[in-house]
C-alpha positions as CSV (number, residue, x, y, z in Angstrom):
1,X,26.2,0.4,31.6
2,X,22.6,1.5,33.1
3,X,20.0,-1.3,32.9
4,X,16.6,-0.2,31.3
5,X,13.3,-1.7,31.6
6,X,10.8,-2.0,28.6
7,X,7.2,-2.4,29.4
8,X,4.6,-3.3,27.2
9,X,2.2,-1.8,29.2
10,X,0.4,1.0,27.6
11,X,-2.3,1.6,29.7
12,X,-1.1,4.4,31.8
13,X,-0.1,6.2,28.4
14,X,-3.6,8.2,27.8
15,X,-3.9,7.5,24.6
16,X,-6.9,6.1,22.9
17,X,-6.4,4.1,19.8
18,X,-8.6,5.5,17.9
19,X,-6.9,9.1,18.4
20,X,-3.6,8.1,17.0
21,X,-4.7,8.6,13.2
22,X,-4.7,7.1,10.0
23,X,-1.6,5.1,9.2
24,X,1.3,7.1,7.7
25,X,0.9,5.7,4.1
26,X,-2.4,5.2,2.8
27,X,-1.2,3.4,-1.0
28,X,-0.1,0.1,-1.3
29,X,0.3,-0.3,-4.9
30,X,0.5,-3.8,-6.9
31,X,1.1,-5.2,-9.9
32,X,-0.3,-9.0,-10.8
33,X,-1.9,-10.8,-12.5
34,X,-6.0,-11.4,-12.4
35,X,-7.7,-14.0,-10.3
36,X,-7.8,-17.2,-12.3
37,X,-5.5,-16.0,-15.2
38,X,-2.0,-17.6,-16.0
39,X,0.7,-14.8,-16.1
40,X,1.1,-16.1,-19.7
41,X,-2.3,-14.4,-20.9
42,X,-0.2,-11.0,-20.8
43,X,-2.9,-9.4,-18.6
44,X,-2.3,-7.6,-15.5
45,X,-4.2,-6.1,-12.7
46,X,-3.1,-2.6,-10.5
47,X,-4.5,-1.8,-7.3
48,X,-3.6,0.2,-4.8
49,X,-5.4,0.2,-0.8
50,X,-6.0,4.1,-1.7
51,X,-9.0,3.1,-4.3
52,X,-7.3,2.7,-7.6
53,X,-8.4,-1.0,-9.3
54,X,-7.8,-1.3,-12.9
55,X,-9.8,-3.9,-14.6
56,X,-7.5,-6.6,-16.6
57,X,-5.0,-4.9,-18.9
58,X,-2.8,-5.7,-21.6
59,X,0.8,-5.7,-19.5
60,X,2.1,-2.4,-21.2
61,X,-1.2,-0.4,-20.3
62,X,-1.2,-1.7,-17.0
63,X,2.7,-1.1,-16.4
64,X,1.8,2.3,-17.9
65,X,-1.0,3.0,-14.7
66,X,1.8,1.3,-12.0
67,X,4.5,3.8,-12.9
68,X,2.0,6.7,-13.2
69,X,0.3,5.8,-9.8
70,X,3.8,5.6,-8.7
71,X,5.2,8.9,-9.4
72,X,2.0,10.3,-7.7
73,X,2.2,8.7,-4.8
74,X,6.5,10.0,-4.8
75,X,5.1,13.5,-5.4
76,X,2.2,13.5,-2.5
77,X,4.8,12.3,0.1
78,X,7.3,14.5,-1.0
């Protein structure tokens, strides 16, 4: 069995950071509840790091955006 070396060292590699690109997935959806509200009020929150922030929603509505927002983000990477 050959013995291989791993190096850390990336400075040899030519690549500037900044030319990689953006990261692969640009959505991370979620699904909570608002700052300072117990999960009992029945409200719920949906953001997403692509933009998308509801305000405070009754937990049907906002499960209603989650699954919507979902399905889109399924058919862009698809």
């Amino acid at each position: 069995m050959s013995e291989h070396l791993f190096t850390s060292d990336d400075t040899s590699a030519g690549l500037d950071p900044d030319a990689v690109g953006p990261p692969r997935h640009a959505h991370h959806l979620r699904y909570r509840s608002p700052e300072g509200q117990a999960l009992q009020d029945g409200l719920m929150v949906v953001t997403c790091a692509c933009g998308l922030t509801t305000p405070a929603l009754a937990n049907d509505d906002a499960r209603l955006v989650y699954e919507e927002h979902r399905n889109a983000i399924r058919d862009e990477l698809a």
